[in-house]
C-alpha positions, 0 to 999 in steps of 0.5 A: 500500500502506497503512502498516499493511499494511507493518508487518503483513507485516515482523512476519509475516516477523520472526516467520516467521525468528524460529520458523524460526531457533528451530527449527534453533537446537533442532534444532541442539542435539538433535543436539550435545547427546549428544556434548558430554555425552560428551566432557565425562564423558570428560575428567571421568573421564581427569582423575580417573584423573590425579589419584587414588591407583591404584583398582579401582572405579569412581569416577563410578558412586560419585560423592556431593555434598558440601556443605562447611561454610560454602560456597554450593554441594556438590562432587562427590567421586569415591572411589577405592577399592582392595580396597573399602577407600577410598584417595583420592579426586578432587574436582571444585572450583571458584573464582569469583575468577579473573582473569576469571571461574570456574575448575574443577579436579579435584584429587585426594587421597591417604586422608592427605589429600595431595594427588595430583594436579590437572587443571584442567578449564575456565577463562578465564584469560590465555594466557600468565599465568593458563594457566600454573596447568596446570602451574605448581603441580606444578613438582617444582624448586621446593618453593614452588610445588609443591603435589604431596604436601602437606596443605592442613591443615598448609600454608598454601595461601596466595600468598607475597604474601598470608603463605603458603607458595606461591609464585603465578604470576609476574604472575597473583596473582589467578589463584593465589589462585583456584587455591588457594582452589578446593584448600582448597574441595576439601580440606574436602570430602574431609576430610569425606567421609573422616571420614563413611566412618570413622563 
């Protein structure tokens, strides 16, 4: 058998796999592609339910892109209504400057602009630090840390370490500057869309 046959027929065979491979990987996909999706709306309108005042609408059908001064990118903001008269609203947020990576939080708003509540959605952070941001900034025992019923426009929702009033997760300072920065992000993007309902 010649070299060039050799070579041929372990092409012919990579490329046989190779399509094969493809193929499944596809089929693969078409069919986990629907139940993620819905697993992922179902998690994303359980943690608005979490974090927003009481409402009678229905938020994600009412969703609207806003896209916040001076940021890369729009949020997603999810009014809350009660009798057709805005209440709140959860805002889905996120931060790029985790510990290790992205992460994504569903906070949630009160009409005044206090915040409600928050989930957090997705991130990458180390278990026993950075994972602490679950519940760490909702601690109803330390004023420092608890972010529940403040307004991000009259705290500074800044680390302690960095002069501002929140304490940040013991060893995991980036992972709360994250934290905050994705609140603050979210913040704006309520406030303004509060005020372009008032117009």
């Amino acid at each position: 058998m010649k070299k060039g046959d050799s070579l041929l027929k372990m092409v012919i065979s990579l490329g046989v796999i190779t399509c094969i491979s493809a193929a499944l990987l596809a089929w693969v996909y078409s069919i986990t592609a629907d139940p993620i999706k819905q697993a992922e709306r179902e998690k994303q309108a359980e943690a608005i339910k979490a974090v927003t005042p009481v409402y009678d609408n229905d938020p994600i059908a009412e969703e609207d892109d806003v896209m916040p001064v001076g940021e890369p990118a729009p949020l997603a903001v999810f009014p809350a209504r009660r009798n057709g008269n805005l209440v709140g609203a959860a805002v889905e947020s996120y931060s790029s400057d985790g510990f290790s990576g992205e992460i994504s939080v569903m906070y949630g708003f009160d009409i005044n602009g206090n915040v409600t509540g928050y989930e957090v959605l997705n991130h990458t952070e180390t278990p026993g630090l950075g994972d602490k941001m679950d519940e760490w900034f909702r601690d109803s025992l330390s004023t420092q840390r608890n972010i529940i019923g403040k307004d991000p426009a009259k705290t500074d929702m800044k680390v302690s370490k960095d002069g501002g009033d929140i304490d940040g997760i013991t060893a995991a300072t980036i992972t709360s500057r994250a934290f905050l920065d994705a609140l603050r992000r979210a913040h704006n993007a309520f406030i303004q869309y509060r005020d372009s309902e008032k117009r």
